[in-house]
N, C-alpha and C positions, 0 to 999 in steps of 0.2 A: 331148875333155874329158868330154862325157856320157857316153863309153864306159865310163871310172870310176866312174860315178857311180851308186851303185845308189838308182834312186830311192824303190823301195817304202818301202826304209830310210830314205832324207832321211823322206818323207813321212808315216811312222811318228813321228819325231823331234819335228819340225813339228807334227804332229796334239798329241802330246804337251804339248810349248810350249805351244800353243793355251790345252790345257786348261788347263793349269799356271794361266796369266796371266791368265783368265777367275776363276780361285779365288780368285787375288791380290787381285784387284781387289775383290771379293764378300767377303773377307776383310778388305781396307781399309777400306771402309764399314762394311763392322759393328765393327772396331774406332772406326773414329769416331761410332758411336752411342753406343758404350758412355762412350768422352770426355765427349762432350755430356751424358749422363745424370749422369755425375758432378761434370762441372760446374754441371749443376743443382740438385743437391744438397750443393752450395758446395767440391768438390773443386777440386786445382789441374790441369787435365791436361797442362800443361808439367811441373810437377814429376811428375805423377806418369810420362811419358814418360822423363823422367832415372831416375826409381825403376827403370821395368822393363827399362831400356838397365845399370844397375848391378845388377840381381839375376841379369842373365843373365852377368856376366862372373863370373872366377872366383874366388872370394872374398882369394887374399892378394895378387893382382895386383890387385883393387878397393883394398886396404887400404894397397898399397906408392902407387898414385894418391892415394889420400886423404892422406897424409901430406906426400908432396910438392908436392901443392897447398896445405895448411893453411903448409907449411914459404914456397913462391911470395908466398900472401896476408901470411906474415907480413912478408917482409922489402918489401913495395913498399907494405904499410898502416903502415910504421915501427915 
């Protein structure tokens, strides 16, 4: 099986990975700084999570959601 296995390449890959998830992680904390900041400046940063999770979608598949959720809310609030 290692005879397949070219490992420079895995190990290239890997190395890769590494970095990747080091950035990840260094990026997640500064995004939760930025949260906190605004939440101390009386922001919501639940909603504002929802905000930037809907500006990245595409806007008529956000709009076709929007509607059939208003349509869900109306018929179970009577």
């Amino acid at each position: 099986m290692t005879d397949a296995i070219n490992t420079g390449h895995l190990q290239a890959f890997m190395e890769r990975l590494e970095r990747l998830d080091t950035d990840k992680t260094a990026i997640a904390a500064d995004m939760k700084e930025v949260f906190a900041e605004a939440k101390a400046v009386g922001y919501d940063p639940k909603v504002m999570r929802k905000v930037l999770r809907l500006i990245k979608q595409d806007k008529a598949k956000r709009q076709q959601e929007e509607t059939i959720l208003d349509l869900y809310l109306q018929a179970v609030e009577g």
